[in-house]
N, C-alpha and C positions, 0 to 999 in steps of 0.2 A: 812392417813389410818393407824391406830392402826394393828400391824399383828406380830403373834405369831406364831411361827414354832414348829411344832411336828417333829417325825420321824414316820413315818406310818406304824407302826407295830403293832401287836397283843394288844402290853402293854401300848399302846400310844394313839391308836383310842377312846378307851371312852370318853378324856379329849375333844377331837375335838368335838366327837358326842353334849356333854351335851352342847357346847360353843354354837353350833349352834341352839340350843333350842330358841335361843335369836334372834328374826327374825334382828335384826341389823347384826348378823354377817354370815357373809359367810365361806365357806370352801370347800378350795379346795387341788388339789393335786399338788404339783409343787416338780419334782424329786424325792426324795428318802420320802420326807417330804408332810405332811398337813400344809395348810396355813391357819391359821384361822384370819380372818381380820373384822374391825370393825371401825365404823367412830368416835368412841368414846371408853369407856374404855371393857375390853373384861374379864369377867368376869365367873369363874366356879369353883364350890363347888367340893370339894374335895368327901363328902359322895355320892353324884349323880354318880361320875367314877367309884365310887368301887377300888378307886387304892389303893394300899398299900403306907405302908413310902417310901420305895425303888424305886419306880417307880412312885407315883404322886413325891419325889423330885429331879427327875432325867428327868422328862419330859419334859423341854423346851429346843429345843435346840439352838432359837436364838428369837430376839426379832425388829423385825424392826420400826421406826417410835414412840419407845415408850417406857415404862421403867415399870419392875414390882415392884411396889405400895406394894405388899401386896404378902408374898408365906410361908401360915404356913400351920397346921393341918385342917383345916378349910376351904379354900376358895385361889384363886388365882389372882391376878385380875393384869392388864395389862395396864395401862393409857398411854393416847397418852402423846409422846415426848412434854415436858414442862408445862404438864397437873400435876396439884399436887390433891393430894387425902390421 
């Protein structure tokens, strides 16, 4: 399972919200953090957050099972460990 760690805060919850749009992934809340997990690559646009530079590139704060593929202006996307994209 593909799973990307937030921190569950004010500035961080949108990125979770939009991920979950995607009926593959779930999320949930483990400690201080949102868990957002998926059986495949885990994916979410930047303009859907509404995040700024400062905080959509400051939002991940770990990455389990998998590696980010992709983290610019535009889009985020997450691929499972040895999964290329």
């Amino acid at each position: 399972m593909t799973t990307l760690f937030v921190l569950d805060i004010d500035d961080f919850r949108p990125l979770a919200e939009v991920a979950a749009k995607d009926p593959d992934v779930t999320v949930r809340r483990r400690g201080p953090y949102l868990e957002v997990a998926a059986p495949g690559p885990i994916r979410v646009e930047r303009g859907a957050t509404g995040c700024r530079n400062a905080v959509w590139y400051s939002s991940v704060a770990a990455v389990r099972d998998g590696r980010v593929s992709r983290w610019d202006k535009a889009e985020l996307v997450v691929v499972p460990a040895g999964g290329g994209e």
